[in-house]
C-alpha positions as CSV (number, residue, x, y, z in Angstrom):
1,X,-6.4,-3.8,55.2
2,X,-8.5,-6.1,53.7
3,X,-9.9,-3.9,51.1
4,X,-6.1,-2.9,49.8
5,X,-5.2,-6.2,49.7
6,X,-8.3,-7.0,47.3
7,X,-7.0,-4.0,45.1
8,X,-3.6,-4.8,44.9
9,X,-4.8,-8.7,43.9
10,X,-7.2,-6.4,41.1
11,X,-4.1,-4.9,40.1
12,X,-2.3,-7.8,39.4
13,X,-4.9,-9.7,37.7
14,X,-4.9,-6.6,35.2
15,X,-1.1,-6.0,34.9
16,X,-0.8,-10.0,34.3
17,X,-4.0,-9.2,31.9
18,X,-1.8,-6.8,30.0
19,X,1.6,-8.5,29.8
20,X,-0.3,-11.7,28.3
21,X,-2.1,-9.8,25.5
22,X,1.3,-7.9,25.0
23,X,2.6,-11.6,24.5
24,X,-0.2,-12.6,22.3
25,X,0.6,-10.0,19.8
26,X,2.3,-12.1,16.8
27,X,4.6,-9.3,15.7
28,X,3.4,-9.7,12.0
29,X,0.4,-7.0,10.8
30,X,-1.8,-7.9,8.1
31,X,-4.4,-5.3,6.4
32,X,-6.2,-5.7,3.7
33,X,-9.0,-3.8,2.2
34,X,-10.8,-4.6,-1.4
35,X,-13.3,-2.4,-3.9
36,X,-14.0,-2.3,-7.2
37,X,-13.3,-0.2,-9.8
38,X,-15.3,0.5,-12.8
39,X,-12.7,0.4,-15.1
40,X,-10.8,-1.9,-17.2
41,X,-8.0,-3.8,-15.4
42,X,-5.5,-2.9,-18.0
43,X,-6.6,1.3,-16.8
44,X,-6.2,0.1,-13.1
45,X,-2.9,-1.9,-13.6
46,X,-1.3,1.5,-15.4
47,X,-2.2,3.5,-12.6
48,X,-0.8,1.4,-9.7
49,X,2.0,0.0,-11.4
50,X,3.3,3.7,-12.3
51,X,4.6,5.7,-9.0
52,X,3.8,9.2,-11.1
53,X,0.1,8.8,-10.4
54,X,0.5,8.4,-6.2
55,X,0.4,12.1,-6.0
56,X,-3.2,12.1,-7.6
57,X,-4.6,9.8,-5.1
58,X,-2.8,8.7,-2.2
59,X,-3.8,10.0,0.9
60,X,-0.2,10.3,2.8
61,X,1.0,12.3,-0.6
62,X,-1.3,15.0,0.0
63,X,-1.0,15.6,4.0
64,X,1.9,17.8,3.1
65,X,2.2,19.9,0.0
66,X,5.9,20.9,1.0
67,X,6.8,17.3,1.1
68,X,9.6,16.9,-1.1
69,X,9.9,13.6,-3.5
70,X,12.5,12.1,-5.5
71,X,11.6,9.7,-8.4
72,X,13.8,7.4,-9.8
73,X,14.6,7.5,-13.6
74,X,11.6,4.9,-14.4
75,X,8.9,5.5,-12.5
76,X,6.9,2.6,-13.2
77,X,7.3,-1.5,-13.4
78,X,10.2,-3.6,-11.2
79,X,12.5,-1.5,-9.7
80,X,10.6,1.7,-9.8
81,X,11.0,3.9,-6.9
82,X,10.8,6.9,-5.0
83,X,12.2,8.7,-1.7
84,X,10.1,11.2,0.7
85,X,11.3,14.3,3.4
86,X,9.4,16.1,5.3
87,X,8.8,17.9,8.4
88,X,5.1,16.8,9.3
89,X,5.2,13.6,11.8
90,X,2.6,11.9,9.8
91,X,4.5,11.6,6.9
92,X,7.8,11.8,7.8
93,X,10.9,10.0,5.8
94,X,11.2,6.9,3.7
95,X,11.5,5.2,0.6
96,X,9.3,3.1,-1.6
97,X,10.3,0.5,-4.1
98,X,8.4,-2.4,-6.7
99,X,9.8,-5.4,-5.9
100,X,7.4,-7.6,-8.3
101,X,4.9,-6.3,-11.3
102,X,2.9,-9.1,-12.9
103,X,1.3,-7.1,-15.9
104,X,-2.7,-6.6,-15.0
105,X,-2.6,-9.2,-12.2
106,X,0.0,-7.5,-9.2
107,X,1.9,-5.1,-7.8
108,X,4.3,-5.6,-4.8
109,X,5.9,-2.8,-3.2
110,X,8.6,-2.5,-0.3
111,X,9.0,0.3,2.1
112,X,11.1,1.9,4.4
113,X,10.1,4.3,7.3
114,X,12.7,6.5,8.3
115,X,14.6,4.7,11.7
116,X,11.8,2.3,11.9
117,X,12.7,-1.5,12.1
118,X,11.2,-3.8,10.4
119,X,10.0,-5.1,7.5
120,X,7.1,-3.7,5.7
121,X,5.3,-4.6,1.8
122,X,2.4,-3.4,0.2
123,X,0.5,-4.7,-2.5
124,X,-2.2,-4.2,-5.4
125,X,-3.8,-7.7,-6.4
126,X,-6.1,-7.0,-9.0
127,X,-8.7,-9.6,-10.6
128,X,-11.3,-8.6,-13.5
129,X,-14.8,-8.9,-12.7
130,X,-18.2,-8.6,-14.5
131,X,-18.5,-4.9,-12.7
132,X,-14.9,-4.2,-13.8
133,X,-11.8,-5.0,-11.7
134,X,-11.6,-5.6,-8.2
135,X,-8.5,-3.9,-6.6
136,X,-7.3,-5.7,-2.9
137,X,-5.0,-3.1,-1.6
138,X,-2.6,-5.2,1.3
139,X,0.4,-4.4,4.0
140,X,2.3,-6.9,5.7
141,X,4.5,-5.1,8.4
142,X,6.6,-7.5,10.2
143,X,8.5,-6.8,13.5
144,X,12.1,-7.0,13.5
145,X,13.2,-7.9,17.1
146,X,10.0,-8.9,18.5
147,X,10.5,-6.0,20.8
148,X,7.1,-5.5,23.0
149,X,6.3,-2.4,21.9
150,X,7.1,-2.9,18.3
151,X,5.3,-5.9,18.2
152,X,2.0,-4.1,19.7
153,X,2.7,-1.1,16.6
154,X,2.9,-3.7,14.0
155,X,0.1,-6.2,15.2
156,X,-2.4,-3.4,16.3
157,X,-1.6,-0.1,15.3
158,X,-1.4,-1.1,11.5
159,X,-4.8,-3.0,11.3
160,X,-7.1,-0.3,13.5
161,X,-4.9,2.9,12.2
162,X,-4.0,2.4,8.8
163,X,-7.2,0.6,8.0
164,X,-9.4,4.0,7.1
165,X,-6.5,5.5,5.7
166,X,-6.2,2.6,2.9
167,X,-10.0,2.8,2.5
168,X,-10.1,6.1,1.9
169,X,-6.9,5.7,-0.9
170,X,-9.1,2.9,-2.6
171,X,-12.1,5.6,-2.7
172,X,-9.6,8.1,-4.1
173,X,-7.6,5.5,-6.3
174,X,-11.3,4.6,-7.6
175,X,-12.5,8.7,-8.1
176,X,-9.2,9.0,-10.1
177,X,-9.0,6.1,-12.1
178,X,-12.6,6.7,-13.4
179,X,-12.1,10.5,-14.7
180,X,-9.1,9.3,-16.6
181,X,-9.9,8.7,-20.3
182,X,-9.8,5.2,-21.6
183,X,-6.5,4.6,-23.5
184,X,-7.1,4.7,-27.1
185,X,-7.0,1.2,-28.9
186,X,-3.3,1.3,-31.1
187,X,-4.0,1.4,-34.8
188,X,-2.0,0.1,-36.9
189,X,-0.4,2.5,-40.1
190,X,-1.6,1.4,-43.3
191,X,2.2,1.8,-44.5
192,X,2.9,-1.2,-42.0
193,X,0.1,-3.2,-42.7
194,X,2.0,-3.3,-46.7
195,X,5.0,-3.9,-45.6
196,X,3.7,-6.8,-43.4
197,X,1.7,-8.5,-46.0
198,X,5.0,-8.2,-48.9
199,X,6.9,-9.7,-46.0
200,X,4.6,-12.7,-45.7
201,X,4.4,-13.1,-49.8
């Protein structure tokens, strides 16, 4: 007897152990990885701020090829956005939108999951560097209800499951961005440069 009643007070200590870190949990998920890319920050700023390129290096884009995705008109800058179906689990449903583009400096995104509550932003912060321009890559998932098990998705899940999936994006974001030519310097027509300097005379 005495025995159970020693596992029964173990078992309480660790249920009581659980709820508490279950109550800890702050219902707000923040990630963020950073790397730099060899590249000039206007290259990396085109690439990120332009939802056409995702397909080329986001991981989720290529779990399924029969994912189906509709762009909007404008594919890049505020307003931008895109909607995903599919059958695979990992990818599921949603939507993705730019909710603020500061030319070469940021791009802030909002997303929606399918059924999933909550609210959920991601972000490219980008600063130059002597070694080119270093690319912070961030998600801020926030729980809606503070229900327990959303909160232990959005405070856990999103920092320990995501996390290698966002580093591998920045290694493919960085393999991509790197391959593509450097945009070519605009020259101006010598036709303009006349008609510039009469307009000045």
């Amino acid at each position: 007897m005495k025995s159970l009643k020693i596992i029964g007070i173990i078992m309480l200590v660790l249920a009581l152990s659980a709820v508490g870190f279950i109550m800890s949990l702050s219902g707000e998920g923040k990630l963020e990885r950073t790397t730099t890319i060899n590249a000039p920050i206007e290259k990396v700023f085109m690439v990120v701020n332009d939802f056409a390129y995702a397909k080329d290096w986001s991981p989720w884009m290529q779990i399924d090829p029969n994912a189906v995705y509709v762009y909007s008109e404008n594919t890049a800058g505020l307003g931008a956005n895109y909607t995903w179906e599919s059958d695979n689990e990992q990818v599921g449903n949603g939507r993705q939108e730019i909710i603020e583009s500061i030319p070469n400096e940021l791009v802030n995104t909002r997303m929606v999951f399918g059924d999933m509550v909550g609210d959920y932003t991601a972000a490219f912060i980008l600063k130059h560097t002597n070694e080119g321009t270093e690319v912070t890559w961030t998600l801020v998932s926030k729980a809606s209800n503070g229900g327990v098990m959303e909160k232990f998705f959005v405070d856990y899940i999103s920092s320990n499951v995501i996390g290698p999936t966002y580093e591998e994006g920045l290694e493919k974001l960085n393999s991509f961005i790197v391959g593509l030519p450097n945009p070519e310097p605009e020259i101006m027509q010598p036709d303009s440069m006349v008609l510039e300097m009469e307009e000045v005379m």
